[in-house]
MIFIVEX-101755 format. One record per atom (N, C-alpha, C, CB): residue in three letters; atom name; x, y, z. Coordinates in Angstrom, 3 decimals, m for minus. Glycine has a CB too. Layout:
- ALA;CA;X;Y;Z
...
END
This chain:
- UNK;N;70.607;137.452;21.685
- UNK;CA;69.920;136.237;21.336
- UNK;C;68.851;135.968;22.387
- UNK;CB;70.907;135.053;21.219
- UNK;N;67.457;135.921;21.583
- UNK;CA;66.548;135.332;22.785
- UNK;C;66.390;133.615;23.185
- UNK;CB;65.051;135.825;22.397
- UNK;N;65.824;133.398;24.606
- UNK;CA;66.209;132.117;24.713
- UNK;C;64.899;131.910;25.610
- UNK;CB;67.793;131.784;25.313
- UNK;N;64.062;130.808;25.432
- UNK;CA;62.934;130.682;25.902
- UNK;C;62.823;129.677;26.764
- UNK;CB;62.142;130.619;25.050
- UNK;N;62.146;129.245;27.781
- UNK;CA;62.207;128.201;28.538
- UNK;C;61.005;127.722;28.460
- UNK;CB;62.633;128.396;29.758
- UNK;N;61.309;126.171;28.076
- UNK;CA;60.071;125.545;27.808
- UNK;C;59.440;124.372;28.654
- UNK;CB;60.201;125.115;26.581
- UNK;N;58.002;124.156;28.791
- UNK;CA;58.033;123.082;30.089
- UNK;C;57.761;122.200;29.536
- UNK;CB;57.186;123.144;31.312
- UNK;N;57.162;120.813;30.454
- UNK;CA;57.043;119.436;29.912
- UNK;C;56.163;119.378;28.665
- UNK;CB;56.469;118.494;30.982
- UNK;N;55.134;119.979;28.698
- UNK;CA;54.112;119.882;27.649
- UNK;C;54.513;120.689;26.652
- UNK;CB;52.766;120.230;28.050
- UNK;N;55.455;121.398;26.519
- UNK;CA;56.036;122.349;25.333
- UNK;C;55.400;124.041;25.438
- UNK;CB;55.482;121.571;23.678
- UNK;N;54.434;124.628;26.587
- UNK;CA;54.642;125.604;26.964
- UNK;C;55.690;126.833;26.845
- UNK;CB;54.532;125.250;27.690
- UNK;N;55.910;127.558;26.307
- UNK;CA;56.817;128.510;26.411
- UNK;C;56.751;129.693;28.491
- UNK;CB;56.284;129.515;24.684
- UNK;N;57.143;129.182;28.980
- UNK;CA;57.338;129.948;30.516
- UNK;C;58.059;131.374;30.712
- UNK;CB;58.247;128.989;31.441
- UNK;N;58.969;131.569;29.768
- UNK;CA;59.568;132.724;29.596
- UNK;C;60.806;133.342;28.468
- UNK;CB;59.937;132.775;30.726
- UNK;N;61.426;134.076;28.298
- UNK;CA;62.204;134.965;27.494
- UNK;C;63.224;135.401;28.356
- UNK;CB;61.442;136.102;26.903
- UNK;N;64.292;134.769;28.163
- UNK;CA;65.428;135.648;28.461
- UNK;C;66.555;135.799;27.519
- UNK;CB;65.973;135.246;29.616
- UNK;N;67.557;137.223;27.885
- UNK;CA;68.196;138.038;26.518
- UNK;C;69.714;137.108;27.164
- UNK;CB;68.173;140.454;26.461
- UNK;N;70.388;137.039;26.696
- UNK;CA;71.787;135.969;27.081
- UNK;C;72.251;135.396;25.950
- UNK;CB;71.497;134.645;28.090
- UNK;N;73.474;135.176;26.044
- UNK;CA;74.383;134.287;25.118
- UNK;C;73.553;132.971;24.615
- UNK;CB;75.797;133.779;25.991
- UNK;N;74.074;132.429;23.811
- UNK;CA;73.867;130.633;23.344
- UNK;C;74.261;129.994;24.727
- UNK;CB;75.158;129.898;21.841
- UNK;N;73.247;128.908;24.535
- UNK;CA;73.471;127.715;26.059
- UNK;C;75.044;127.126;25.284
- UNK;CB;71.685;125.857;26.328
- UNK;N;76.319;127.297;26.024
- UNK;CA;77.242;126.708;26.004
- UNK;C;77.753;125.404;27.342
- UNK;CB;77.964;127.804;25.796
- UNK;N;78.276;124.318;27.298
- UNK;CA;78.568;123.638;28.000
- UNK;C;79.984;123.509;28.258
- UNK;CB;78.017;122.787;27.719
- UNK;N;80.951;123.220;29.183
- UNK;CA;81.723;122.888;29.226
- UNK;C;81.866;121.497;28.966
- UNK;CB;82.000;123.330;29.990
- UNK;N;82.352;121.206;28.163
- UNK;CA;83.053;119.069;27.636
- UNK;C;83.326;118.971;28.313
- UNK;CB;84.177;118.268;26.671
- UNK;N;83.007;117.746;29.214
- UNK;CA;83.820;116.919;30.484
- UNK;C;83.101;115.847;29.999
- UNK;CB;83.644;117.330;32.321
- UNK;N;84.327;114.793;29.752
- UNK;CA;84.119;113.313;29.050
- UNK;C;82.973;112.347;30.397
- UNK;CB;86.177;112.361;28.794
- UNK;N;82.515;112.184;30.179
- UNK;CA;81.492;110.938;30.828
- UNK;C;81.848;109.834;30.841
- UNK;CB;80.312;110.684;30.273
- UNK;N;82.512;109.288;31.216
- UNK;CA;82.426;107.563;31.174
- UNK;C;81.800;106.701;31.907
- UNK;CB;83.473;106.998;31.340
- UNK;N;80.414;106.176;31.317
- UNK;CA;79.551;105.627;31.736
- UNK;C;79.343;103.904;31.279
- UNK;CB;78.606;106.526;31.422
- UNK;N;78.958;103.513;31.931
- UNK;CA;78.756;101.832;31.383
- UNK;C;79.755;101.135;31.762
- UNK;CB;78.696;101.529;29.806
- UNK;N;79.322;99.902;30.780
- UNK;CA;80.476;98.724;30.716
- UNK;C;80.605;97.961;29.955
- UNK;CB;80.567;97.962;31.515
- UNK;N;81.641;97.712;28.635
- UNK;CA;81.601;97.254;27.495
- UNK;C;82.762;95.692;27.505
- UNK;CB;81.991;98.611;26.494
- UNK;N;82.304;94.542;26.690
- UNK;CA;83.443;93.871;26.607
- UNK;C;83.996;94.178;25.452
- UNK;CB;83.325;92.584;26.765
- UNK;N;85.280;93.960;25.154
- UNK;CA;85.381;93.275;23.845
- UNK;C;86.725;92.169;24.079
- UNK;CB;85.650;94.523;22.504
- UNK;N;87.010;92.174;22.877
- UNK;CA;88.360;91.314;22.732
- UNK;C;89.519;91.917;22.176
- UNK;CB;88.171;90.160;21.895
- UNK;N;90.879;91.290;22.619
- UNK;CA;92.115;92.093;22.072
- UNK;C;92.618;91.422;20.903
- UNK;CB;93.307;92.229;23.111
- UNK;N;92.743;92.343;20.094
- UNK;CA;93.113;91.490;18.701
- UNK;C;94.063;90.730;18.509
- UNK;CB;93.331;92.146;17.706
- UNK;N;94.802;90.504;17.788
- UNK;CA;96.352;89.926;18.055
- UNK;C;97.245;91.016;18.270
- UNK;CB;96.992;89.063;16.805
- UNK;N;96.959;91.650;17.915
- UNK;CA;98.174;92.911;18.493
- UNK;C;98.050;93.557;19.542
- UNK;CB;98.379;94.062;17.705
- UNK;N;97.111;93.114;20.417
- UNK;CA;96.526;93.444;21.773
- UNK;C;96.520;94.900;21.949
- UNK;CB;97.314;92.788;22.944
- UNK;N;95.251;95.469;21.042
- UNK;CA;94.726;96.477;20.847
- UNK;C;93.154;95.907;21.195
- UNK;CB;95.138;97.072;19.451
- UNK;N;93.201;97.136;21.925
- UNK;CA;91.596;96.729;22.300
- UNK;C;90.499;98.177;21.929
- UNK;CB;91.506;96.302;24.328
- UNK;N;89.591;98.008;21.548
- UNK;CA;88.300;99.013;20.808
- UNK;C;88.064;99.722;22.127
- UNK;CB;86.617;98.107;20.069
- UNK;N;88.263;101.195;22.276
- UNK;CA;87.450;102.075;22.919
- UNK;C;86.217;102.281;23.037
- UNK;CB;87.671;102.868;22.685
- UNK;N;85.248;102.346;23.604
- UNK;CA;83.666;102.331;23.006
- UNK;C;83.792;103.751;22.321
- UNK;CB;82.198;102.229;24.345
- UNK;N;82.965;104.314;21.369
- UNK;CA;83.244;105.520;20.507
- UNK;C;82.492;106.829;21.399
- UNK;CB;82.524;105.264;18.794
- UNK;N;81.888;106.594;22.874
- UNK;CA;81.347;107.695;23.271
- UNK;C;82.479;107.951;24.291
- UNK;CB;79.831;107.599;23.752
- UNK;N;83.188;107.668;24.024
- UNK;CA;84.376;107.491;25.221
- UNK;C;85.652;107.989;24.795
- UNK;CB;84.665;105.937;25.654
- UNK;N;85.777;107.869;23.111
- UNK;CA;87.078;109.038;22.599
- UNK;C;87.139;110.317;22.800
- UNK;CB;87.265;109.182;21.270
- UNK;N;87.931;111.277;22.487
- UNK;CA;88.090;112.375;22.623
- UNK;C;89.127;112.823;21.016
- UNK;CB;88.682;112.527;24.192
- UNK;N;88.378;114.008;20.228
- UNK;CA;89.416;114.252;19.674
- UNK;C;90.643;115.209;20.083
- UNK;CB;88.975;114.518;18.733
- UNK;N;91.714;114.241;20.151
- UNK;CA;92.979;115.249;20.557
- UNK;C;93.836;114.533;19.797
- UNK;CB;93.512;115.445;22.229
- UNK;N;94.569;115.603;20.095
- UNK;CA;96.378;115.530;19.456
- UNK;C;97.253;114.853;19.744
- UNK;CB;97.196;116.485;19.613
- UNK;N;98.884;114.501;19.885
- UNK;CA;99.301;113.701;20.044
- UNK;C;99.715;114.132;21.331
- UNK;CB;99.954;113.288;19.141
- UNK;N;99.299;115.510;21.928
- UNK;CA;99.595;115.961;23.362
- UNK;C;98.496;115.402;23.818
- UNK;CB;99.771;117.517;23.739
- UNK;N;97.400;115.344;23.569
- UNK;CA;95.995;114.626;24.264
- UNK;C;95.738;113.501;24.289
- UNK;CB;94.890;114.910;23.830
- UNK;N;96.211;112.754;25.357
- UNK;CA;96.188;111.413;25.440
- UNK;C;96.023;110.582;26.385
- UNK;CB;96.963;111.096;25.094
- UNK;N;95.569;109.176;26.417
- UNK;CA;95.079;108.598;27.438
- UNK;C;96.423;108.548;28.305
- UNK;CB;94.336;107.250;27.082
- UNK;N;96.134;107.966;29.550
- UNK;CA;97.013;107.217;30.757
- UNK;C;96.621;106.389;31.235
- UNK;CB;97.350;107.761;31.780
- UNK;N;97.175;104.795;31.057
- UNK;CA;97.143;103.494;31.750
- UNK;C;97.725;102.830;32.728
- UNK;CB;97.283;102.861;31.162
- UNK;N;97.129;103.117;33.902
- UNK;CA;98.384;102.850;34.759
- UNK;C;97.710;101.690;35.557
- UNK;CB;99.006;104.245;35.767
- UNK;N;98.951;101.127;36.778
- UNK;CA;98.365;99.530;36.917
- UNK;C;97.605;99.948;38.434
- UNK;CB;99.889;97.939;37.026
- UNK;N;96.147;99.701;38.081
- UNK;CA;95.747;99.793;39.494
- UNK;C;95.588;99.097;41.119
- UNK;CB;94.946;99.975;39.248
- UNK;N;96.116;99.238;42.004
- UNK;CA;96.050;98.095;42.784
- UNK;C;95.186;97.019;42.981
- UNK;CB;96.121;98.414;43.655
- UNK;N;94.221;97.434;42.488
- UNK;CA;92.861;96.504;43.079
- UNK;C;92.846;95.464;41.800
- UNK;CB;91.046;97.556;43.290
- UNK;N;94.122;95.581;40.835
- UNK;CA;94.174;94.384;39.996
- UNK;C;93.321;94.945;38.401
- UNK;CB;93.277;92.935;40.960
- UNK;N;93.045;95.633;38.245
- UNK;CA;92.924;96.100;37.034
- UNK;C;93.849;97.314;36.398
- UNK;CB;91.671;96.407;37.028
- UNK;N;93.720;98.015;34.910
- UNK;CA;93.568;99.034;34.499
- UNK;C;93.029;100.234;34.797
- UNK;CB;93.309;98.808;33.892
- UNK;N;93.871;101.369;35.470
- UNK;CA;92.840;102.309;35.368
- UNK;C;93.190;103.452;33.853
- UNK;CB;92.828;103.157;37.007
- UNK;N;92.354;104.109;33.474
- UNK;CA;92.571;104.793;31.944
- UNK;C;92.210;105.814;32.814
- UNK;CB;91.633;104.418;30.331
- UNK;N;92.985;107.162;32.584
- UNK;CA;92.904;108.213;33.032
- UNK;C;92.792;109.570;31.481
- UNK;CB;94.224;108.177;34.121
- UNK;N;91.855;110.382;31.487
- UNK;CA;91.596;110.998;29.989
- UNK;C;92.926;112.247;30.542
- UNK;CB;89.440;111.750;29.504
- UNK;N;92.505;112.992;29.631
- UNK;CA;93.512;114.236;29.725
- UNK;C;93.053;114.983;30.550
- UNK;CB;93.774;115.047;28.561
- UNK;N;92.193;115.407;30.820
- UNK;CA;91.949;116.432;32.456
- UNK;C;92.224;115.441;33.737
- UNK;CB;89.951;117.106;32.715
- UNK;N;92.303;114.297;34.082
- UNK;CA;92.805;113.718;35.328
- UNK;C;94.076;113.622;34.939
- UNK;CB;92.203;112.405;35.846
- UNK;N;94.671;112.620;33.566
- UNK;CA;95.925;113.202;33.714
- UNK;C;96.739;114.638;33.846
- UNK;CB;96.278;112.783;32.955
- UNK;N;96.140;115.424;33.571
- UNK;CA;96.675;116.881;34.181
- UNK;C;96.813;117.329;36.009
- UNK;CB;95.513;117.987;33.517
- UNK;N;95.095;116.264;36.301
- UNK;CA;95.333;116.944;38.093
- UNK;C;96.879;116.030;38.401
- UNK;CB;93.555;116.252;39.683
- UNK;N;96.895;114.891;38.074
- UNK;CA;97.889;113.816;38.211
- UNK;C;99.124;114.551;38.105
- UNK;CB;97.778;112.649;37.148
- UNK;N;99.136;114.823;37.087
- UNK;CA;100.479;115.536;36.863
- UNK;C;101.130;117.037;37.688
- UNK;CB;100.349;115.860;35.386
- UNK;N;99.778;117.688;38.087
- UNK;CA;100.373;118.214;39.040
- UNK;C;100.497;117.906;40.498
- UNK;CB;100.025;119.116;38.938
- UNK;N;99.916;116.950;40.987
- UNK;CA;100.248;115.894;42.405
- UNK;C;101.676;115.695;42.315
- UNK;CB;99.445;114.205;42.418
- UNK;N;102.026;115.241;41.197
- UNK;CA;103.425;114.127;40.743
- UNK;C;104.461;115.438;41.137
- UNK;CB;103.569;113.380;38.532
- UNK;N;104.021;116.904;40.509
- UNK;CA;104.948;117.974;40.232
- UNK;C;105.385;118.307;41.502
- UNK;CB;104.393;119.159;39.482
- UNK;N;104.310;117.916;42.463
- UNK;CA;104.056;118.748;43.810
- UNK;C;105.754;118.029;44.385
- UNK;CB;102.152;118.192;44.981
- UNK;N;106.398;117.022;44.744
- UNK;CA;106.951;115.973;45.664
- UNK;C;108.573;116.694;44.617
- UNK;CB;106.134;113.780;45.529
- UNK;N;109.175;116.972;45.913
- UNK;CA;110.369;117.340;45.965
- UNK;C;111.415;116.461;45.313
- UNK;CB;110.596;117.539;47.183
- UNK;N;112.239;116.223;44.981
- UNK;CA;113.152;115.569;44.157
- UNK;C;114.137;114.918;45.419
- UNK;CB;113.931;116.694;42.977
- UNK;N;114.059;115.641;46.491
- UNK;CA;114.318;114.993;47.493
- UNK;C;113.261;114.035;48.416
- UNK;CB;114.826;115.899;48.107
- UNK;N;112.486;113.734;48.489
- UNK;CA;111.577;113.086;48.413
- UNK;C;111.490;111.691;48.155
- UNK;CB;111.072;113.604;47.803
- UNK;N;112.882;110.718;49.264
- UNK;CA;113.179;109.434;48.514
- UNK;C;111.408;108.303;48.148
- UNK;CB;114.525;108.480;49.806
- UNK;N;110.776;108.639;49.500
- UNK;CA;109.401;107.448;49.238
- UNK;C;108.837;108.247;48.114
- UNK;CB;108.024;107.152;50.730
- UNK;N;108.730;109.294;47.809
- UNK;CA;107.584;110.086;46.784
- UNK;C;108.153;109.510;45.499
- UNK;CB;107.561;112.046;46.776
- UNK;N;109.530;109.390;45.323
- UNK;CA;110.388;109.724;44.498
- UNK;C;110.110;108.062;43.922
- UNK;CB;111.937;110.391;45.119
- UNK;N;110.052;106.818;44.305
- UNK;CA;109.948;105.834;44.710
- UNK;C;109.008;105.152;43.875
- UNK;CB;109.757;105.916;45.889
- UNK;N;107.620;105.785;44.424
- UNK;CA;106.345;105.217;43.875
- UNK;C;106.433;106.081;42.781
- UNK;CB;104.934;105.268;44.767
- UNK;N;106.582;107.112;42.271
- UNK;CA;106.251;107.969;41.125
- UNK;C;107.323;106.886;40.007
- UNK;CB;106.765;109.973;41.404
- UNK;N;108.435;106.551;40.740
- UNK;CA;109.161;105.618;39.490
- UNK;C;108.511;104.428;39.298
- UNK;CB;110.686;105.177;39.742
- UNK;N;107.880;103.989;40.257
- UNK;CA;107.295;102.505;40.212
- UNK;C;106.418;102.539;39.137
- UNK;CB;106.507;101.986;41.537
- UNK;N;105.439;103.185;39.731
- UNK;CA;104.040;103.658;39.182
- UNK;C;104.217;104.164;37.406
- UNK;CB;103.478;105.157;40.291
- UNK;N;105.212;104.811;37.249
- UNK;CA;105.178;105.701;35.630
- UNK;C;105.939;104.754;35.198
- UNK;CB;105.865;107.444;35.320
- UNK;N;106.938;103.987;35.531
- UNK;CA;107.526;103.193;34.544
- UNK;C;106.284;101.632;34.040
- UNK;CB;109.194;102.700;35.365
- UNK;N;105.373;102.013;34.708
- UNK;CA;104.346;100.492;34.248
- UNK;C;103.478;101.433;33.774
- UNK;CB;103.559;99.172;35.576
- UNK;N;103.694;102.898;33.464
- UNK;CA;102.760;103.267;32.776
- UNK;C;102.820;103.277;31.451
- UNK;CB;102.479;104.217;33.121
- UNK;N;101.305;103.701;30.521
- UNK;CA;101.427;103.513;29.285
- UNK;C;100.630;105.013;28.875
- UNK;CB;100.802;101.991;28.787
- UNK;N;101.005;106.104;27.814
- UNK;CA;100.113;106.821;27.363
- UNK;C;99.814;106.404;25.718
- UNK;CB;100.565;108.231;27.655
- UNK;N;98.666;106.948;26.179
- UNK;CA;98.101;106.001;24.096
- UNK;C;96.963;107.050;23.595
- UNK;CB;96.846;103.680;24.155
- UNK;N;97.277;107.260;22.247
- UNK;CA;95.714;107.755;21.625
- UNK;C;94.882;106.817;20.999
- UNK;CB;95.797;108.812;20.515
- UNK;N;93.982;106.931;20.280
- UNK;CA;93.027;105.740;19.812
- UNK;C;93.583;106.352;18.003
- UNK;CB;90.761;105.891;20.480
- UNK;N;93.238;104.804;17.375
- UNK;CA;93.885;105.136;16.199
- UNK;C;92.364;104.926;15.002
- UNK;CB;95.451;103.945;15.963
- UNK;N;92.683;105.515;14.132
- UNK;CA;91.195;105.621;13.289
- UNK;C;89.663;104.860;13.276
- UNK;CB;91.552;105.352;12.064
- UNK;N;90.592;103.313;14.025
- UNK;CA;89.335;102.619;14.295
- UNK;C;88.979;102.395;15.705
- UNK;CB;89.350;101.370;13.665
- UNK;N;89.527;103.370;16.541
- UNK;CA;88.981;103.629;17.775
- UNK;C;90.159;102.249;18.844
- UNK;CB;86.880;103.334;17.636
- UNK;N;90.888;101.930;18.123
- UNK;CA;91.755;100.976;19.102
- UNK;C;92.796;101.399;19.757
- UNK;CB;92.289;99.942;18.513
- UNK;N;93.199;100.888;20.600
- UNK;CA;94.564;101.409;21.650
- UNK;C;95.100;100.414;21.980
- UNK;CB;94.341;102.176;23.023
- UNK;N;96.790;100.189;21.985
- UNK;CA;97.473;98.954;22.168
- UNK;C;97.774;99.184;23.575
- UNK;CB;98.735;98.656;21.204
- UNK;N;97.460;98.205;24.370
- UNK;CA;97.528;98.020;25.940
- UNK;C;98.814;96.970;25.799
- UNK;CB;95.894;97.300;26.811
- UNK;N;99.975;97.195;26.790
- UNK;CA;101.091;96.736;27.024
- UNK;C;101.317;94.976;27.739
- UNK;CB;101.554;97.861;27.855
- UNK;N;101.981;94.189;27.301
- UNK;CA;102.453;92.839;27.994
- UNK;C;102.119;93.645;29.423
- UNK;CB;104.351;92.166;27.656
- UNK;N;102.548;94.093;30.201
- UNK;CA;102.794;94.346;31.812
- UNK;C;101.559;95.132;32.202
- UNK;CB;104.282;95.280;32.221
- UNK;N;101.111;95.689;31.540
- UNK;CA;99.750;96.074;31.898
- UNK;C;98.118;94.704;31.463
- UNK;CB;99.671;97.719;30.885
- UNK;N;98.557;94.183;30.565
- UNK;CA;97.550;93.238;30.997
- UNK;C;98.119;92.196;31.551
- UNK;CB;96.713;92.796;30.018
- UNK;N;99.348;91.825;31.476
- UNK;CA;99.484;90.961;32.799
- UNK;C;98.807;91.273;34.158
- UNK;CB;100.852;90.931;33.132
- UNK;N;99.362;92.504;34.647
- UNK;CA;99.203;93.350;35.689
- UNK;C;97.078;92.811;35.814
- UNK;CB;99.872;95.401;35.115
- UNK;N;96.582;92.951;34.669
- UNK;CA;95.075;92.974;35.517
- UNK;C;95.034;91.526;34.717
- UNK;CB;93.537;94.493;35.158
- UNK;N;95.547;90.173;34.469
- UNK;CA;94.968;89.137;34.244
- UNK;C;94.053;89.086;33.378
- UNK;CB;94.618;88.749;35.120
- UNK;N;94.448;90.453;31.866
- UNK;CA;93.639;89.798;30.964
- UNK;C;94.383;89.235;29.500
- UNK;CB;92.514;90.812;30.694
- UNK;N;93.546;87.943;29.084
- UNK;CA;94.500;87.550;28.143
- UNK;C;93.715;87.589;27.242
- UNK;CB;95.239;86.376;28.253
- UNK;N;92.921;87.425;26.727
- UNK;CA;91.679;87.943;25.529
- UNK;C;90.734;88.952;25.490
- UNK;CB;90.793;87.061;25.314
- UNK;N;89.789;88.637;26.532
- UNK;CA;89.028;89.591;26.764
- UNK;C;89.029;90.412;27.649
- UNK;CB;88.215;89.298;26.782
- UNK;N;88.484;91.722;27.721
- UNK;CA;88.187;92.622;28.492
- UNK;C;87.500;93.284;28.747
- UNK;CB;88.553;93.041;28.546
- UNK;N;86.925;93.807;30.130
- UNK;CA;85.572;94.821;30.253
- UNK;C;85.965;95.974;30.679
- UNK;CB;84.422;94.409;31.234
- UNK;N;85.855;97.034;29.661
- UNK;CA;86.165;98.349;30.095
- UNK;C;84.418;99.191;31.310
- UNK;CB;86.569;99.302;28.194
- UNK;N;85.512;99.689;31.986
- UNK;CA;83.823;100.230;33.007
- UNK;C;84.078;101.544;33.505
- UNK;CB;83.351;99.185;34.693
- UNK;N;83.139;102.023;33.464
- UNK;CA;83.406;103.844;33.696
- UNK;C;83.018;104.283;34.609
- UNK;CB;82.859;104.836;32.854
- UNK;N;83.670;104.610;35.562
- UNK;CA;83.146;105.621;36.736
- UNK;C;83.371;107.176;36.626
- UNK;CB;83.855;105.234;38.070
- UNK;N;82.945;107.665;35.448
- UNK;CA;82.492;108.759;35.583
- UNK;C;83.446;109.474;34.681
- UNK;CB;82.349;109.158;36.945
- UNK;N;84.412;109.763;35.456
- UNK;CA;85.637;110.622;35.235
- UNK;C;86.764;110.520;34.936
- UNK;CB;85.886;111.098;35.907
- UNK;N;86.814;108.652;34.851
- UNK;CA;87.777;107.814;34.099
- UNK;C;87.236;106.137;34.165
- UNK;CB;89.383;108.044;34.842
- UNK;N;87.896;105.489;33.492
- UNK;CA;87.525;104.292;33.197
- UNK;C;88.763;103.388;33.534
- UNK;CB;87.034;104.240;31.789
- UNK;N;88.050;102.002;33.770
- UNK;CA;89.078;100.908;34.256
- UNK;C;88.883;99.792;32.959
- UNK;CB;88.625;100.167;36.025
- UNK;N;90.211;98.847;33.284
- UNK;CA;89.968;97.740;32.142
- UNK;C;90.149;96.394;32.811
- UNK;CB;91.060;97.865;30.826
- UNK;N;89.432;95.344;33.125
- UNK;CA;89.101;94.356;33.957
- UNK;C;89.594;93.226;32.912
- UNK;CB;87.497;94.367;34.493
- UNK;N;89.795;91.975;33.934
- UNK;CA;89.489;90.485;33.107
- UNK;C;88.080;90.277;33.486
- UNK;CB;90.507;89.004;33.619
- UNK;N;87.344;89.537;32.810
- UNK;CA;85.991;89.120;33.059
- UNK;C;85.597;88.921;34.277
- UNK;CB;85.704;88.088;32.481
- UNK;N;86.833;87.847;34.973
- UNK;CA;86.656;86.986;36.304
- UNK;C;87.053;88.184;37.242
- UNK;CB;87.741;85.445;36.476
- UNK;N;87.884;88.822;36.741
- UNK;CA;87.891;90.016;38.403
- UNK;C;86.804;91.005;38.342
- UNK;CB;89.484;91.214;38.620
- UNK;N;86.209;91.192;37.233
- UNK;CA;85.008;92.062;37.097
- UNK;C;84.127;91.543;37.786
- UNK;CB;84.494;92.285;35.839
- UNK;N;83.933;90.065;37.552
- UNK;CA;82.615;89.557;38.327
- UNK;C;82.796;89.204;39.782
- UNK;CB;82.039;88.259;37.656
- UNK;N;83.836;89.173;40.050
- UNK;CA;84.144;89.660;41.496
- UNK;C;84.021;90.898;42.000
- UNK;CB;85.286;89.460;41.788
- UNK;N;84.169;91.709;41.437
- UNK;CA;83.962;93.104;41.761
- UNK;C;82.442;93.670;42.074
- UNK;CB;84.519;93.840;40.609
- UNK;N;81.888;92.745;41.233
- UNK;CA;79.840;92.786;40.650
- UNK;C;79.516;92.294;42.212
- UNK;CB;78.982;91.100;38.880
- UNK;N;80.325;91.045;42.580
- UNK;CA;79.799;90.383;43.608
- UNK;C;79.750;91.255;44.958
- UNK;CB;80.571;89.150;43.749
- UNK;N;80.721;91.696;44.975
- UNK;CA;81.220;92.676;46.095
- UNK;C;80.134;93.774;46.133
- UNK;CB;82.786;93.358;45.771
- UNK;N;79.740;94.464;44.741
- UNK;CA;78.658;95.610;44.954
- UNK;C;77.358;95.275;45.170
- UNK;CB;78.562;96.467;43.879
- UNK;N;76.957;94.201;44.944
- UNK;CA;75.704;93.932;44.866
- UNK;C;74.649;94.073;45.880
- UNK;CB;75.715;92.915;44.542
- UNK;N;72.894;93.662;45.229
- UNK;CA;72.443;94.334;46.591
- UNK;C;72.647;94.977;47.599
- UNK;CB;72.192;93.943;47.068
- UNK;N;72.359;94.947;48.571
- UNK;CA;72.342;95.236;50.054
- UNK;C;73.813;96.362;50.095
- UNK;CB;72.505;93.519;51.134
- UNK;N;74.816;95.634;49.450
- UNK;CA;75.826;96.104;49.734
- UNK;C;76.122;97.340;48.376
- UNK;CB;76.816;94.854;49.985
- UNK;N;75.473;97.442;47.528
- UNK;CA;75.735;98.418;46.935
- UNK;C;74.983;99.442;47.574
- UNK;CB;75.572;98.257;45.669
- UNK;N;73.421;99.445;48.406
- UNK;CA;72.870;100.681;48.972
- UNK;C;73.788;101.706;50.568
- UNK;CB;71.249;100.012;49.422
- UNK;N;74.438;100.424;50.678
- UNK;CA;75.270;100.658;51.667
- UNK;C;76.531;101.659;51.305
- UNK;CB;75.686;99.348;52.111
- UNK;N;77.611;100.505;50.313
- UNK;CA;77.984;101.485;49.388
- UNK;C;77.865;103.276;48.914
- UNK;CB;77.566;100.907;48.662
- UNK;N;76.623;103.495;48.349
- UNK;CA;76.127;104.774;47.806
- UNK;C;76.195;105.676;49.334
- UNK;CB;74.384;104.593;46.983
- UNK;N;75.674;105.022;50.315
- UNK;CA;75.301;105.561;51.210
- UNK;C;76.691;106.070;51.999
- UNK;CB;74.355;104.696;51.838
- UNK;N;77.498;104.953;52.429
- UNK;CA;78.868;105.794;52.618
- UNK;C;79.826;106.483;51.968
- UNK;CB;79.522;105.276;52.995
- UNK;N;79.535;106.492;50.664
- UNK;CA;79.663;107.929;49.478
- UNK;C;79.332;108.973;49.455
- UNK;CB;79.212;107.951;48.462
- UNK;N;78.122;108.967;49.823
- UNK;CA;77.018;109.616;49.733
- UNK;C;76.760;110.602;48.830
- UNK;CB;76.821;110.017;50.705
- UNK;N;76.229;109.446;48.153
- UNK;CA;75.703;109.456;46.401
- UNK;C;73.825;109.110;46.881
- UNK;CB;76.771;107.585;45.029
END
């Protein structure tokens, strides 16, 4: 298969012989969406943010310290799962938090209309009772109450978000 490289103005620059451009899928989670939880406290996934999988492919909700949701997709829940695998059975503190931590957990798929039922103890856990702002850092996504989100906004802002990036170093 030939494959041509083209520049800004639509130039053709060259010919090379190679496979189809293939990508590896790695989910993006970008932005920040509200919505509301229905009465059955199912809340809408944004639709660039599903994945089709099976009933082995599935999210992870677990309670994050900093007072929200974090949603973990199926490739972090996998590194996760082998961290968890790593800690000896003797291992009383490992042994400890892995019970703490998985018993407030929740795994969920999204159901035809893109919703997922989030648990009494998990939105207790982040203080949301109607609404919610899901927000994506990249490689997984969190689920906020409004008011801790905008605390969170406050914390990044200006000055302190260049600072931020900078001790990332992003």
């Amino acid at each position: 298969m030939l494959w041509g490289v083209v520049g800004r103005n639509g130039a053709l620059w060259g010919i090379s012989r190679g496979l189809a451009m293939t990508t590896v899928s790695k989910p993006l989670f970008v932005g920040s969406f509200r919505h509301n939880l229905d009465v059955k406290n199912r809340l809408t996934i944004p639709a660039k943010w599903r994945f089709a999988g099976d009933e082995n492919d599935v999210y992870l909700a677990l309670p994050n310290p900093d007072g929200c949701i974090a949603v973990l997709p199926p490739i972090e829940v996998e590194k996760l799962y082998e961290k968890a695998s790593q800690h000896a059975l003797s291992d009383d503190a490992a042994q400890s938090l892995l019970n703490a931590l998985f018993a407030r957990a929740h795994s969920f798929g999204c159901d035809k209309q893109g919703r997922v039922g989030v648990t009494e103890d998990l939105l207790k856990h982040a203080d949301i009772e109607k609404e919610a702002v899901l927000v994506g850092s990249l490689t997984k996504f969190s689920i906020w109450s409004p008011s801790r989100w905008e605390k969170v906004g406050l914390r990044t802002a200006g000055d302190n978000f260049g600072d931020l990036m900078r001790r990332f170093g992003i």
